[in-house]
Structures are given as C-alpha cells and as structure tokens.
VORO-701682 format. One record per atom (N, C-alpha, C): x, y negated, z negated. Coordinates in pm, whole numbers, padded with zeros to 5 digits, always signed. Atoms other than C-alpha are relative to their C-alpha. Layout:
N
XYZ...
This chain:
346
+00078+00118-00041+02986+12228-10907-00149+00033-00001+00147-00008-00010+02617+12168-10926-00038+00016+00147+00048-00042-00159+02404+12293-10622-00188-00077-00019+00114+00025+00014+02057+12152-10516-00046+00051+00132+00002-00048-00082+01870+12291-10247-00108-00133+00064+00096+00093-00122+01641+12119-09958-00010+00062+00115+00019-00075-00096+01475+12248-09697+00043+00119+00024-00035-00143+00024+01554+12584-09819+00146+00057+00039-00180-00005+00013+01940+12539-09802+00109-00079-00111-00094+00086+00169+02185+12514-10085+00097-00125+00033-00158+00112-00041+02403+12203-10100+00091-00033-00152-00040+00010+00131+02645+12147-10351-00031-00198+00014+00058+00148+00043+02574+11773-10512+00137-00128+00073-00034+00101-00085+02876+11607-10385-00020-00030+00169+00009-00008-00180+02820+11725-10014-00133-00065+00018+00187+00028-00052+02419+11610-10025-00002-00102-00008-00020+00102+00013+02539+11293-10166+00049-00070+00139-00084+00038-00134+02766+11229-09867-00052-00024+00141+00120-00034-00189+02512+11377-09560-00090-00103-00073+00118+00129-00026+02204+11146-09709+00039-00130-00118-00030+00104+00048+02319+10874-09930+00055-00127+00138-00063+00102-00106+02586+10708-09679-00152-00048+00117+00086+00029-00125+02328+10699-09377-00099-00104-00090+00074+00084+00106+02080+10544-09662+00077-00134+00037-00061+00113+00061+02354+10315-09767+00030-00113+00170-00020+00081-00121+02438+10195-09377-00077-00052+00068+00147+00024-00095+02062+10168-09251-00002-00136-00130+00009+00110+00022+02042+09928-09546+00058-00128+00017-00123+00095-00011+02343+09708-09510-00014-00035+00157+00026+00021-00170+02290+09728-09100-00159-00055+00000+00125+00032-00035+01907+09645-09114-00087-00109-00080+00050+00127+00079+01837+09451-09418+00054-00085-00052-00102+00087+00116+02110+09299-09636+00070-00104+00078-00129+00096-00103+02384+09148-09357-00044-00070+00130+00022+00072-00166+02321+08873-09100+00108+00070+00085-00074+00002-00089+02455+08973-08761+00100-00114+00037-00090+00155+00015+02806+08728-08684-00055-00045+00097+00031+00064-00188+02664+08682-08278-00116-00042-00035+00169+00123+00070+02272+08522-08402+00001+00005-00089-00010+00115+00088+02358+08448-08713-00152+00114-00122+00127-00027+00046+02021+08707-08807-00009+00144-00073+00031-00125+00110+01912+08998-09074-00146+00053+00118+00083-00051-00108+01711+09225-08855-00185-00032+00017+00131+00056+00003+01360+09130-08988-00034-00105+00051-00019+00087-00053+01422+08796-08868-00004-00019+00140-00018-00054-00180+01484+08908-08526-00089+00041+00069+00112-00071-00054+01188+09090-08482-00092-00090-00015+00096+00128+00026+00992+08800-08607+00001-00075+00130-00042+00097-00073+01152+08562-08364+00000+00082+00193+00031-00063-00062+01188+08798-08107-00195+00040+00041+00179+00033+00033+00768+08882-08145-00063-00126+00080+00045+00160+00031+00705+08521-08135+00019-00027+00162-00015+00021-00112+00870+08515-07789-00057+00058+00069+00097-00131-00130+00706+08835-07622-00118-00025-00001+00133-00019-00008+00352+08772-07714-00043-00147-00019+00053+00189-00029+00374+08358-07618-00002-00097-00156-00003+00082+00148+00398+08206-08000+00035-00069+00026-00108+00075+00008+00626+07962-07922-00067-00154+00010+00068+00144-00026+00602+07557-07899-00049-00052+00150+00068+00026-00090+00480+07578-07583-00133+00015+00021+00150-00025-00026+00140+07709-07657-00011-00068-00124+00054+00046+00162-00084+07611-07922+00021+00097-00086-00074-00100+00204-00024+07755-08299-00154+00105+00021+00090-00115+00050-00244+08072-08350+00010+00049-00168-00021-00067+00165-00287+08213-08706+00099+00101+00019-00101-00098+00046-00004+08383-08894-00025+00135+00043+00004-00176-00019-00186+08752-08855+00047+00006+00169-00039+00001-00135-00074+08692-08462+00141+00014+00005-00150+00033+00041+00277+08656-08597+00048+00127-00035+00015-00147+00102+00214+08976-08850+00003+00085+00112+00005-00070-00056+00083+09173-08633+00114+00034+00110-00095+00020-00109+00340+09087-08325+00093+00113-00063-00155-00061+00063+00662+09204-08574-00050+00166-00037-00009-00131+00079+00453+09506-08689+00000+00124+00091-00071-00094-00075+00552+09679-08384+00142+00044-00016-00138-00025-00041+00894+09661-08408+00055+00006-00179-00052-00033+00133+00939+09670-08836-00104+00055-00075+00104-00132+00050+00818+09953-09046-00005-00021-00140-00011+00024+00116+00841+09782-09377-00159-00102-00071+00130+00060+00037+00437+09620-09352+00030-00135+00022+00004+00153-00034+00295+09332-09327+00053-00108-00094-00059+00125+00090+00348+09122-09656+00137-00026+00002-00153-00013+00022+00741+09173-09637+00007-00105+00170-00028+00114-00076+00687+08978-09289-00061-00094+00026+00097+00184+00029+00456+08708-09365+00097-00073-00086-00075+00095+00108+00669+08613-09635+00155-00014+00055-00147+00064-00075+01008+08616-09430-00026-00079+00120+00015+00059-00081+00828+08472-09135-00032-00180-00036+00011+00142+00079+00715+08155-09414+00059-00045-00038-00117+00105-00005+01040+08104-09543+00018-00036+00124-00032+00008-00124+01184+08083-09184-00071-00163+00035+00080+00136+00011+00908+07772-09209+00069-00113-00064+00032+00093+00043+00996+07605-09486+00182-00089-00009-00053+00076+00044+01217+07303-09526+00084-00013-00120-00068+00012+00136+01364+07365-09858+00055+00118+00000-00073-00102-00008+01479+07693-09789+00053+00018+00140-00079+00004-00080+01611+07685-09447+00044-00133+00036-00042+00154-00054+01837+07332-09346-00061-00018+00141+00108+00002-00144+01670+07411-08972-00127+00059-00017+00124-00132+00003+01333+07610-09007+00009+00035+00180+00016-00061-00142+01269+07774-08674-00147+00046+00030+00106-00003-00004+00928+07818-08727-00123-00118-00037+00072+00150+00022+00639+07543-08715-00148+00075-00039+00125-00071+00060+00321+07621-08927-00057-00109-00044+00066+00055+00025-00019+07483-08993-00064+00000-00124+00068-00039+00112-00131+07479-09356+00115+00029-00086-00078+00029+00131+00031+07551-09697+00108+00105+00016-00108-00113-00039+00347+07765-09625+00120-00061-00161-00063-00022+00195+00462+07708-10048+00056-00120+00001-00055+00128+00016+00655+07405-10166+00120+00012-00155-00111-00020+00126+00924+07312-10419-00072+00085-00150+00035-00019+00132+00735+07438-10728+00029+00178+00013-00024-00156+00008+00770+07820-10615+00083+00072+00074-00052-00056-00141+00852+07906-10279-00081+00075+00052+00053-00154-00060+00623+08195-10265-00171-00075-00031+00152+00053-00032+00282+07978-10318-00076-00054+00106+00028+00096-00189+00173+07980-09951-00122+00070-00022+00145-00071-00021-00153+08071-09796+00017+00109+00051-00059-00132-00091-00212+08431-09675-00022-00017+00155-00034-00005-00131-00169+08517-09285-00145-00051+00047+00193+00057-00067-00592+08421-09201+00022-00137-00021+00044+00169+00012-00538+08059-09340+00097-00076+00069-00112+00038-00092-00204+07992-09172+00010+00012+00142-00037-00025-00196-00132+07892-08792+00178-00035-00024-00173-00061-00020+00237+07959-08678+00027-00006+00123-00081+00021-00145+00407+07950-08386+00197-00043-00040-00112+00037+00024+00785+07952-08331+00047-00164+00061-00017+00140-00028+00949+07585-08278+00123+00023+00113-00139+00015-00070+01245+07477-08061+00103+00051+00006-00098-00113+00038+01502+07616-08185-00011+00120+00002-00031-00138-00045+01374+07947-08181-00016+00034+00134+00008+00029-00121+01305+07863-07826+00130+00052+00017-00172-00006+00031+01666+07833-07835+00097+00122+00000-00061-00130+00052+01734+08160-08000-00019+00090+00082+00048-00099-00042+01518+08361-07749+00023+00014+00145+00035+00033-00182+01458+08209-07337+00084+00080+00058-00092-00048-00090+01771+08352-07223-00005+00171-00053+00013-00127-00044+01635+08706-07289-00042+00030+00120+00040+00017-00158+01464+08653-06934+00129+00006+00081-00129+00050-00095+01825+08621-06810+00095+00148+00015-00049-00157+00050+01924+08988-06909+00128-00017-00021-00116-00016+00108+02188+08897-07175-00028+00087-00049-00024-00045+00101+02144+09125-07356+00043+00189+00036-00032-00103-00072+02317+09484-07280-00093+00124-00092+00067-00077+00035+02183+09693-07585-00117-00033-00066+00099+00037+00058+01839+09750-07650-00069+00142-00045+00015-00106+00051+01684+10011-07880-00206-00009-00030+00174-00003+00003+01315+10181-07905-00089-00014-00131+00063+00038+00109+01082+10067-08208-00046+00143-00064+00078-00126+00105+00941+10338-08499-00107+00063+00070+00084-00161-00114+00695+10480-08207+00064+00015+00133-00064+00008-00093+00922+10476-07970-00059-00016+00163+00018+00084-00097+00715+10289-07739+00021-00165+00071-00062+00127-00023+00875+09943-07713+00117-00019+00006-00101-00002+00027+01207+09847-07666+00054-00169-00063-00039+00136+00109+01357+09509-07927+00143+00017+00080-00105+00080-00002+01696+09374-07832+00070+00018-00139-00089+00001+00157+01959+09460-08121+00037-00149+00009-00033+00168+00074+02069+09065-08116-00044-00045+00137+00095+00106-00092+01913+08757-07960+00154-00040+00063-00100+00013-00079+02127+08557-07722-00034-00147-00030+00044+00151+00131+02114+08242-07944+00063-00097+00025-00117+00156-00025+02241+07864-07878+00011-00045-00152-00009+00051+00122+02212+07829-08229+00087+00094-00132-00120-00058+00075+02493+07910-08484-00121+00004-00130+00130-00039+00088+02172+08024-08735+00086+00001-00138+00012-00074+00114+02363+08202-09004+00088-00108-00046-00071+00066+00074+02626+07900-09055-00063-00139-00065+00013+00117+00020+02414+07611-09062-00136+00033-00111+00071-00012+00105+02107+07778-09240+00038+00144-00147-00036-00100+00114+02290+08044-09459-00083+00114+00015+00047-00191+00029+02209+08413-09556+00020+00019-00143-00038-00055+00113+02161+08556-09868-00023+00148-00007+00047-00095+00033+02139+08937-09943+00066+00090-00078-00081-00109+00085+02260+09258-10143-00077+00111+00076-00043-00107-00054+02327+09575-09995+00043+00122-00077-00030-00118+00173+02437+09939-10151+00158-00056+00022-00094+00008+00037+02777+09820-10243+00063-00103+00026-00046+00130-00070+02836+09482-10042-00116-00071-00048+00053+00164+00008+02657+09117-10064+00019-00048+00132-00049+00135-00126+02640+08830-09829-00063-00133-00059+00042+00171+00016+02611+08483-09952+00056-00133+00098-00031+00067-00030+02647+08222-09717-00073-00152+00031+00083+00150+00069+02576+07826-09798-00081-00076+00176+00064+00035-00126+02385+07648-09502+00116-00173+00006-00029+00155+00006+02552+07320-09342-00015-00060+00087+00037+00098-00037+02496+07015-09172+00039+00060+00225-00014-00008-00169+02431+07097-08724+00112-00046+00069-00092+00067-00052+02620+06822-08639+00139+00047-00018-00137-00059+00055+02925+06907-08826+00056+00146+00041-00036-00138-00067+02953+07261-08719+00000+00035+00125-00061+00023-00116+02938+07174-08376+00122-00051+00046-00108+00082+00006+03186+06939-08396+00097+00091-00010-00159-00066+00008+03395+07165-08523+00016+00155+00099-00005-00078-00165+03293+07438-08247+00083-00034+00123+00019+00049-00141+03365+07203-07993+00220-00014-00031-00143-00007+00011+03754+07131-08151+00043+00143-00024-00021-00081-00080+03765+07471-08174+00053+00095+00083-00031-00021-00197+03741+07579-07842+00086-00108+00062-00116+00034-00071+03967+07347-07725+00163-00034-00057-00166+00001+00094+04283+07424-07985-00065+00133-00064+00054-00102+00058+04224+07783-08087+00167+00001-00116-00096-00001+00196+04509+07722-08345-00001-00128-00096+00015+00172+00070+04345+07379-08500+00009+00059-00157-00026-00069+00153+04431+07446-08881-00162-00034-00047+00112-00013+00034+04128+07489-09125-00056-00168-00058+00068+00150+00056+04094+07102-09276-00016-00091+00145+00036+00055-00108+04032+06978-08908-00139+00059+00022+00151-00073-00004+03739+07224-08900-00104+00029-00099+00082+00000+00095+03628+07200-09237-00121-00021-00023+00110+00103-00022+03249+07127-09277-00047+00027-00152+00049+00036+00133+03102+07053-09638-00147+00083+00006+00121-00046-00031+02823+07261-09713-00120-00099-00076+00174+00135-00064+02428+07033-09636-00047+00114-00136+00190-00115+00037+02152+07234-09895-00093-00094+00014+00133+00050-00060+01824+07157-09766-00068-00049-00142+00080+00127+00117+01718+07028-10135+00078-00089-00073-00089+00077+00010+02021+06834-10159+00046+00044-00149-00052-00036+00123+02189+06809-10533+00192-00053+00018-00179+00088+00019+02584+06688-10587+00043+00189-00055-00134-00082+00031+02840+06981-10546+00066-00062-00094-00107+00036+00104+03087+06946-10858+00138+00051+00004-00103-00061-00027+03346+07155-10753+00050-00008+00144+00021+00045-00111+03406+07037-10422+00147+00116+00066-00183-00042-00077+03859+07153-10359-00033+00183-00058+00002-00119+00019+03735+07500-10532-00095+00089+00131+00132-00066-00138+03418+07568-10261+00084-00011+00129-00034+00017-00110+03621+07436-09987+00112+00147+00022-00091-00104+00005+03898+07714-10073-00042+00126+00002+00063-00071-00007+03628+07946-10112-00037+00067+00163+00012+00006-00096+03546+07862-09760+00041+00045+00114-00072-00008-00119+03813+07845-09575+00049+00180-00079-00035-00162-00022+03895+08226-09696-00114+00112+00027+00117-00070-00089+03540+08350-09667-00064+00072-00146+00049-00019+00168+03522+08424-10068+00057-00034-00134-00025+00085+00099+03562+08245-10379-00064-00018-00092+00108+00002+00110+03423+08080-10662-00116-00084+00044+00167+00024-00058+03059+07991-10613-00016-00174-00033-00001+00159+00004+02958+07618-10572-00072-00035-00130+00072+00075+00140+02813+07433-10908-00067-00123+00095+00074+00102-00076+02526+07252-10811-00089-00094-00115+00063+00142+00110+02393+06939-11029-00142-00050+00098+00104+00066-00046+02025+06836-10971+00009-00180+00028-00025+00157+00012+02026+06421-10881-00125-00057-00054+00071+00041+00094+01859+06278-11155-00006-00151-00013-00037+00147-00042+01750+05889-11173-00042-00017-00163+00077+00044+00148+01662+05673-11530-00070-00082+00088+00100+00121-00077+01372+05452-11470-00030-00026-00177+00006+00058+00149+01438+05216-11819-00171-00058-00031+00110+00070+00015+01101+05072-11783-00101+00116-00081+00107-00101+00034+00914+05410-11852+00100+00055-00111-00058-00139+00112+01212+05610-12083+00021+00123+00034+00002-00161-00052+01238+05863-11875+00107+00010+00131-00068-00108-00134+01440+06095-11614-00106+00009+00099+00068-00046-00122+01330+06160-11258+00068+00117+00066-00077-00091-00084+01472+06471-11079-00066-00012+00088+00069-00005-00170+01418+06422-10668+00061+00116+00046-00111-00158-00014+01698+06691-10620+00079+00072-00069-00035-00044+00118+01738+06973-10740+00109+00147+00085-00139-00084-00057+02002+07291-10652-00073+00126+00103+00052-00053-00089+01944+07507-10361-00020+00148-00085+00026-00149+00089+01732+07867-10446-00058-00029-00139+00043-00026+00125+01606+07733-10748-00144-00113+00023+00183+00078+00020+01197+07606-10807-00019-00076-00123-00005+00051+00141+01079+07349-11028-00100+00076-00118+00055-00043+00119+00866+07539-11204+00111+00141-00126-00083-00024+00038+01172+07727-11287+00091-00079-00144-00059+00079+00062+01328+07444-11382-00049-00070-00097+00055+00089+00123+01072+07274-11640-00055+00146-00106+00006-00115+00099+01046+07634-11805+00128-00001-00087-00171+00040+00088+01419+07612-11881+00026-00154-00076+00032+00157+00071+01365+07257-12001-00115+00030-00103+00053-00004+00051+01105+07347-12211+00023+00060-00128-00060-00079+00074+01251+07649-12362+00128-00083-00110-00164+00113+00052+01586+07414-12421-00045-00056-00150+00108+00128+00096+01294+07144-12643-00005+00134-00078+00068-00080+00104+01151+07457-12831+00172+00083-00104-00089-00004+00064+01489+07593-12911+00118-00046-00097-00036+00149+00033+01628+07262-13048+00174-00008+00080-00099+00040-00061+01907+07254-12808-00020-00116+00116+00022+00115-00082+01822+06968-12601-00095-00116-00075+00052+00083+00118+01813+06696-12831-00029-00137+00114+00062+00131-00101+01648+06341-12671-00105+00005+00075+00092-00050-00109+01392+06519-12453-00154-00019-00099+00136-00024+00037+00994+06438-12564-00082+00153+00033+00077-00071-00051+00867+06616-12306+00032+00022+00172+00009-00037-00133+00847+06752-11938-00105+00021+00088+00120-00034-00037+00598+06710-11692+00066+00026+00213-00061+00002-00162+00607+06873-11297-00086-00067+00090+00071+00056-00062+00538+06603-11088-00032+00049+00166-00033-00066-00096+00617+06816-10812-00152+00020+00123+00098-00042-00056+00361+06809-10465+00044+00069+00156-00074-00068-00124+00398+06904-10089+00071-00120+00084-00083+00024-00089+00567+06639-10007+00139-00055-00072-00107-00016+00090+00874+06698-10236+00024-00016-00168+00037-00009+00165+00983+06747-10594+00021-00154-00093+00001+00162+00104+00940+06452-10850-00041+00119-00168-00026-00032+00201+01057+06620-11236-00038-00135-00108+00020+00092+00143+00942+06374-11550+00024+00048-00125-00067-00055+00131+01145+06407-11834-00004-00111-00087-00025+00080+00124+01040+06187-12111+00062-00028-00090-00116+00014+00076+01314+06073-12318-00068-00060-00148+00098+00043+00125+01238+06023-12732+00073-00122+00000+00029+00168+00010+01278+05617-12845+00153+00031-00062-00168+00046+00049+01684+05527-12872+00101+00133+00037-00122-00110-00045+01813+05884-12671+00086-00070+00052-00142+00033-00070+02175+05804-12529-00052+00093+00134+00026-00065-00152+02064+05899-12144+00158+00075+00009-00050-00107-00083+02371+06047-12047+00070+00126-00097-00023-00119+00094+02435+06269-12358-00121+00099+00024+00163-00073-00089+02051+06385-12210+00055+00061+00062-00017-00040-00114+02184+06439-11915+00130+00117-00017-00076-00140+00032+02495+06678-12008-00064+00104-00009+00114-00131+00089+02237+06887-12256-00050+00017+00125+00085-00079-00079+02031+06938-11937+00118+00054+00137-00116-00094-00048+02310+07039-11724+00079+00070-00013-00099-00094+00046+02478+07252-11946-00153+00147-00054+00075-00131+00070+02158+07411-12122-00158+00038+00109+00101-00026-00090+01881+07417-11798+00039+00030+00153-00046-00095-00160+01857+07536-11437-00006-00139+00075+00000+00138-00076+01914+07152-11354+00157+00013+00070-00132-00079-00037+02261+07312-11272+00007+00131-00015-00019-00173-00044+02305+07607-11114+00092+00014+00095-00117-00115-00140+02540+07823-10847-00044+00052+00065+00051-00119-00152+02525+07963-10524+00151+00061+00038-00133-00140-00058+02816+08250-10460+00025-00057+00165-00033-00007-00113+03017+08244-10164+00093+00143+00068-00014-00193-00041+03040+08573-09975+00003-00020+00129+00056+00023-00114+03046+08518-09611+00037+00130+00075+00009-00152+00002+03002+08909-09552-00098+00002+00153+00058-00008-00090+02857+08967-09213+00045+00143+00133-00019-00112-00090+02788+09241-08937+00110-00026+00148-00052+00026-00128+03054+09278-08683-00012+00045+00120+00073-00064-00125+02885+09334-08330-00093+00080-00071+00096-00061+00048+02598+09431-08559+00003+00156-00049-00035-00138+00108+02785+09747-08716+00047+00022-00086-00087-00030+00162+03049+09719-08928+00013-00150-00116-00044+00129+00109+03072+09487-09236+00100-00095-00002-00183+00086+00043+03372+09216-09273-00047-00110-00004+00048+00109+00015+03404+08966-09424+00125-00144+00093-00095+00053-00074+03484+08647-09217+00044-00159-00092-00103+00084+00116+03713+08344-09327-00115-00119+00144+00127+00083-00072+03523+08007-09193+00023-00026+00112-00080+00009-00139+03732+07979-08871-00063+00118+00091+00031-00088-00059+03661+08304-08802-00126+00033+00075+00177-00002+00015+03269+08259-08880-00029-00108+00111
C-alpha cells in the first residue's frame, strides 16, 4: 500500500483517508448541506436568525443596514461575510422562499437573477415575524444543547425552538459528500392542517395528510400522482414544472407571468434565444425580458400565421420554460445523523 506522511508520521493512504476525509465529509453534511428535521434549518441560517435575535434586529426595532446583520452572524460562522449576505438575502426574497423570514429595505435581487441585490451598506434588514417565531422562546431556556463559536467566546444554540415548520413549507436544497437534500416548499395552511390531523390520529393514512407542493413563483406541476408518490415515500421522481404562459392575439405574442421554481428569467430568454439561433424553435420572432421588481413579465413574439400551441410545446420541450425540481427529503436527525424522512414522518 501507498504511505503518505503528515506531521512527521507515516500513514498508509487508506487509513489517512478514513481519520481526515470522514470528519471532512460529516462537518459538511452536519453544517452545510442538510436542514435540521426540529427547525427545519442548514446551520448558516441559524446563525443568521439566531444573530438577528441577540443583537435586537428583529420587527420590533427599526431595520438597520445589512452589515449589522453581517457582522452579527460573523461571530458565530467562519465562512465570511459574502457567503452570509447572500444567504441572509435569499432568506428575504419572495421568489425563493414561499415565507421569507427576513424583511429588507432596498434591492435584495428579483426574478431576472436572484443574485442582483445591493451590497450589505445599501441594504436595511431586520428579521420579520416569523423569525420572531423561530427565536423568542430562547428566553424560555428550550434549548438544552448549546455549543461555543470559532473563538470560543460565545455560545449559539445547535437548533432554534421554532413554531414554524421552516424546512416543509419553504424547502431546502443542498449537496453534501455523498448525500443531497431536496425538499419542495408548500402552502402554511395546508401543512398545518395536516399537523393538526396528525396529532390527533397518529395512524391517519398518507392521502388524508397529503399537501400539494405551493412554489413561490408558481408554474403548473405536470406530473402530479408521480410527485405525490415521491412524497409520500420521501424520494422519487422529481416534479416537471411548466412555466404559465398567456396569448395576447391582439399583439402575436406569449406572456410568461410564471415561471418554475430555481430558475431566472434571464436564464430563461437565453435558452429561448439559443432555441431561435439553432432553428429549433420554429414560430418564435423574438424574445424580450420584460421582467422588473415587481415580478416577471417574458415577451415572446410569435412570426405572422405561428400555430400558438405547437409554440408552446417547442418551448417546453426545447427551453428552461420547463424544468424539475428533485425530491430528496434527506434531513438531520436531532441534528446528527442523516435519514431520509417519508412526508408523515417529516
């Protein structure tokens, strides 16, 4: 066997693999990749929200600029600041979480990118209600373990003590060394509801508790009896998501208002463009992104005598006007070990 040494001791290559890989592979999967199942939260998240509560952010005071936000988390995560400005701005926005939990003043990105926000000086922030929600009853000393930050002068809370079922209603996405977690976001109401039946029939079968998964930029599921089966076991085949597209005969043209969750329009009129230049999307003039901040509007000019819904196939078969979101519902159990749960379970 091959030998490598370190710190002036031989190791052979499978043993060195074993002592520092695994620990690698578990600090990632435990800290970044997998929501916790009890808040629903990926640890960056936590520290954000957490932050937000210790040093007054919240909707009870007035909004302070983002670097108040930055700074807060950069006690307790050792991965810098841009990595939590930009998870603290999704967490903001509307099109990527079905709840946001955070309330911000100024440009925090919009359908065309996701990632075209202002930096932490031009942004005010503050956490909203809900993370209210997520946090107050740390004052109440729920919480049993709590561990010391990268100078080991602070101590964070390994999980919040949350009224809010986070990870089912706004989803998780991540990759890990050898695991995933994809899970779709859905509708509050509905997942209470089915909390509340439940808890009072802990053997109610799974189509009494079923809930349809909400995405926050809407779009028409196509596979509806395949996702649900996906669901109710906790992994399956991934949902097919169709943008909702309107004709407006007067102009000749397509409108896209919704389009599939995870995907940007500037995404989407690149793949439409490409489609035109390649001559596979026959009927199409042209594409323009009408897209602003207060939601997306696509213009797809149609040429003089296209058949609209032979259009409309070509752009759902050959553009990102249809796309997939995986279903993985992979999560930390008591914030250590991996498993995956079935939707009853979740």
């Amino acid at each position: 066997m091959a030998e490598i040494q370190f710190n002036g001791d031989k190791w052979e290559v499978s043993d060195a693999l074993q002592a520092f890989y695994v620990p690698y592979a578990s600090y990632v999967i435990q800290t970044r990749a997998l929501p916790d199942a009890r808040d629903g939260l990926k640890t960056g998240a936590r520290f954000i929200l957490y932050s937000q509560f210790k040093d007054k952010l919240t909707y009870k005071e007035k909004k302070r600029k983002a670097v108040a936000t930055v700074n807060a988390a950069m006690r307790f995560s050792p991965h810098g600041d841009a990595s939590i400005l930009g998870t603290a701005v999704r967490m903001s926005q509307d099109f990527s979480l079905r709840y946001p939990v955070i309330e911000v003043q100024g440009n925090n990105g919009s359908y065309l990118s996701g990632d075209d926000y202002s930096q932490a000086r031009y942004l005010e922030m503050r956490g909203n209600k809900i993370a209210w929600d997520m946090t107050y009853l740390l004052n109440k000393n729920t919480i049993d373990e709590w561990k010391l930050n990268y100078t080991e002068e602070e101590e964070y809370p390994t999980v919040l003590p949350s009224k809010f079922p986070y990870a089912l209603v706004n989803g998780s996405f991540g990759i890990g060394v050898a695991c995933s977690s994809s899970l779709p976001p859905h509708n509050l109401n509905d997942v209470c509801e089915a909390v509340v039946k439940l808890i009072n029939n802990p053997d109610i079968s799974f189509e009494e508790i079923y809930c349809p998964i909400d995405f926050p930029t809407g779009g028409t599921i196509i596979n509806e009896n395949a996702v649900k089966e996906s669901l109710k076991n906790g992994r399956g085949k991934a949902a097919l998501v169709r943008a909702t597209v309107d004709y407006d005969s007067d102009h000749n043209e397509l409108i896209v208002t919704e389009i599939p969750y995870m995907t940007f329009t500037n995404t989407i009129v690149k793949s439409i463009s490409k489609a035109i230049d390649e001559g596979v999307l026959n009927g199409v003039d042209s594409v323009i992104d009408g897209t602003d901040y207060d939601g997306c509007k696509i213009y797809i000019q149609l040429t003089k005598g296209a058949n609209v819904n032979k259009v409309l196939k070509l752009l759902y078969k050959h553009t990102a006007l249809q796309n997939s979101y995986s279903i993985n519902m992979n999560m930390l159990e008591n914030g250590k070990t991996p498993k995956l749960f079935t939707w009853k379970e979740a």
